[in-house]
N, C-alpha and C positions, 0 to 999 in steps of 0.2 A: 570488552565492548570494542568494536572495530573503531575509529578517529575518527571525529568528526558529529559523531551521536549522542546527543544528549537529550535527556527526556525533558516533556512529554513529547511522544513518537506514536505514528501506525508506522506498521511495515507492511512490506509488500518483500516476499520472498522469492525468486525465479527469473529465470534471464530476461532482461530490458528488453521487452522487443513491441515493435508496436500493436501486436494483436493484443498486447497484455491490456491495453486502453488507460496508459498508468497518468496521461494528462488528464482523464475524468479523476484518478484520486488528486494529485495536484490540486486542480481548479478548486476540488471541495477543501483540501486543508487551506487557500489563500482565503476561500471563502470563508470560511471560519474564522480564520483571522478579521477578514473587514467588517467580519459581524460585531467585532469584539468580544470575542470567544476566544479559549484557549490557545498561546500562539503553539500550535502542535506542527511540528516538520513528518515530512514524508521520509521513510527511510529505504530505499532499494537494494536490497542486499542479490546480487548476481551478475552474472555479466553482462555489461553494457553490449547489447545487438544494434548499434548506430541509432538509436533515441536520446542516448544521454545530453548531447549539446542542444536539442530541442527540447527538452524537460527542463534544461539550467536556462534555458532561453526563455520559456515560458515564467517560469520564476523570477527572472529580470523584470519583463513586463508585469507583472504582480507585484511587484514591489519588494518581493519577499525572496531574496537569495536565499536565505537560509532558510525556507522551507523545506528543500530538498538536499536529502545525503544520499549520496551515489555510492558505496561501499566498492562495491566490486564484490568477486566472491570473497566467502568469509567461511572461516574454519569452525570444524562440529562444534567447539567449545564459544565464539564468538555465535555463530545462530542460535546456540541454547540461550546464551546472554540478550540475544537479541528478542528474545523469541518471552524472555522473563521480565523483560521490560517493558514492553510495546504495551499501549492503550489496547491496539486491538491489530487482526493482522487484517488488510484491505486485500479483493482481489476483483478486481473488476473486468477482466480479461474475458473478452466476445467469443473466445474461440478455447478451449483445455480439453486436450487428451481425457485427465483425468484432475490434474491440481491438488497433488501432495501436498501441498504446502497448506491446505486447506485442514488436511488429516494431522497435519505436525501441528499446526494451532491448537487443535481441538485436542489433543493428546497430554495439550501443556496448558486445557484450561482459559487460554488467551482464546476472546471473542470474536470472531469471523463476522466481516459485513464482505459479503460476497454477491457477483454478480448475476441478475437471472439471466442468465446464456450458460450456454452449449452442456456438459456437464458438473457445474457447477452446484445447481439445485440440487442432483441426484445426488452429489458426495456430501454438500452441507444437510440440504433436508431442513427441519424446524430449527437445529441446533444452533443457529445462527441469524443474523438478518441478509436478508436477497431481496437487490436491489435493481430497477432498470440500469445496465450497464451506460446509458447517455443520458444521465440525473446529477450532475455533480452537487446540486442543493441538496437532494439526496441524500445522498453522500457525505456531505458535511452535517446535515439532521442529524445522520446516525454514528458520527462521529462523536 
């Protein structure tokens, strides 16, 4: 397991970038927390595309540093670990080619709450929950 991870966790697998829309999961795991809900951190396993210090930012103001773990990339053996632990994987991302990381979840059994945008729908399908990608209440429900 990469430092810094410790369960309970979602993750979000794929580089940090801002079309990924990864401050709507955010919002919903802080939100979960002020519900008094499970204190569950976000976990971003790929490379930071200049979001990372506005995601730790957003978490400051939340209250909640330690909702977010910024990994960086992580080796086959550490995203299997990762991927055998997580609650569920989150992918809220407005814009995917196609969203592998969608197909690796569902491959390893881990639950998919995915976003209804772009290709998303098409690769998850019923298999999963799809969500309005700008819902982070949402988002924390189906957390």
């Amino acid at each position: 397991m990469p430092d810094g991870v410790h369960a309970p966790f979602v993750l979000h697998v794929g580089d940090v970038h801002t079309r990924r829309n990864l401050s709507v999961a955010l919002e919903a795991v802080c939100a979960l927390r002020r519900r008094g809900g499970p204190v569950v951190s976000l976990v971003l396993a790929g490379v930071d595309r200049g979001v990372g210090d506005d995601l730790r930012a957003q978490a400051e103001r939340a209250q909640a540093p330690d909702a977010l773990v910024l990994t960086g990339p992580v080796s086959e053996s550490q995203l299997r670990a990762l991927y055998g632990e997580a609650l569920a994987l989150v992918y809220p991302s407005r814009y995917e080619g196609f969203g592998l990381p969608v197909i690796e979840a569902m491959a390893v059994g881990l639950p998919v709450i995915g976003a209804r945008a772009a290709s998303i729908p098409e690769v998850l399908g019923d298999a999963g929950v799809l969500l309005d990608p700008l819902a982070p209440e949402a988002w924390a429900d189906a957390i």
